[in-house]
N, C-alpha and C positions, 0 to 999 in steps of 0.2 A: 249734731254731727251726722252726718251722712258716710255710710258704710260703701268703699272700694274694694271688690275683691277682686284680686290681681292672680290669671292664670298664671300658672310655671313659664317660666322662660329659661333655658338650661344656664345663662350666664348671669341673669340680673336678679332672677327672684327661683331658685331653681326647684322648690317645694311648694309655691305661690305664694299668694297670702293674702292677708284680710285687714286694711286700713280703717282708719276714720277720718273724715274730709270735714275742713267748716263749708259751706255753702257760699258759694262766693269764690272760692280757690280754685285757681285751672287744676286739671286734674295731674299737669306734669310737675306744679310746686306740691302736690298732696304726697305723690307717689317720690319725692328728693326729699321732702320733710320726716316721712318715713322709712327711709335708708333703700329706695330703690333710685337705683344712677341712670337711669335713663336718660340716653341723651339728648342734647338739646342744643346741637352747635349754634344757632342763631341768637343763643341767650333770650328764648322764648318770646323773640319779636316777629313772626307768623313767614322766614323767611328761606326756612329748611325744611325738610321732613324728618330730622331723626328724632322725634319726638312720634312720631305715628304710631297709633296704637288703633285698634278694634273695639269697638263697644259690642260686645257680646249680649248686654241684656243692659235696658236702659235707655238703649238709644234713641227711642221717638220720645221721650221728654225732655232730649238737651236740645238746647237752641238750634237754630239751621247754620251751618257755616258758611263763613263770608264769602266772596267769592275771592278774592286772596288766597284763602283755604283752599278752598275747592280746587282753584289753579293750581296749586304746590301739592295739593294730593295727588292729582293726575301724574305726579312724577315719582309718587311715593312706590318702593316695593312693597310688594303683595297687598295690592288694593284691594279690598273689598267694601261692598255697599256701606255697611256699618264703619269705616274708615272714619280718624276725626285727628286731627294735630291734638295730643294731649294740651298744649299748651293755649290753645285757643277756647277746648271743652271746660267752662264755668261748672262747679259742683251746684247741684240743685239739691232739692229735697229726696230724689228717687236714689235709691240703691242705683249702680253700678258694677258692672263687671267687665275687665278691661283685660283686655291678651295684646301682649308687646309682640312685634312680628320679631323673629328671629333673626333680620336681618334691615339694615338703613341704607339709605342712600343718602349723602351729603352732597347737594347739589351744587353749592359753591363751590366743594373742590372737587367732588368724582365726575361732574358732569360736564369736565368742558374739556374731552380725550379729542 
């Protein structure tokens, strides 16, 4: 098992916390296995962003993401370099540390004002 420690986020996990992951699992089934709700409007088929989360520490040993990804980050709020669709990020052997942005954007329905 591989350890997920998940910053605070004032609605989802509001004290953080500290998972265990099998390797092999995206890190958005690790963190809903573990009773955080993080959302995932697209049913974790790589086609929203409410699943984006930050890899904090960890990040240069997960796989590179696809460019699918890469394309639906570019939409995501509060992007930053370390950005990764939880749902896409495969659990490896390395620790993790993952911060939920405070806020999503669902691009199916908020994005076509």
């Amino acid at each position: 098992m591989t350890q997920i420690i998940v910053l605070p986020h004032v609605e989802l996990c509001p004290d953080g916390s500290v998972i265990e992951a099998r390797p092999g699992q995206t890190v958005c089934e690790s963190l809903l296995e573990n009773g955080i709700d993080i959302e995932h409007a697209c049913e974790m088929s790589c086609a929203c962003t409410t699943c984006h989360v930050i890899v904090r520490e960890g990040f240069n040993a997960l796989e590179a993401a696809s460019d699918d990804e890469e394309d639906l980050l570019d939409k995501a709020w509060g992007l930053e370099p370390q950005s990764r669709l939880s749902c896409q990020v495969h659990v490896g052997e390395t620790p993790l540390v993952v911060e939920i942005p405070r806020y999503t954007i669902n691009m199916a329905r908020e994005g076509k004002h």
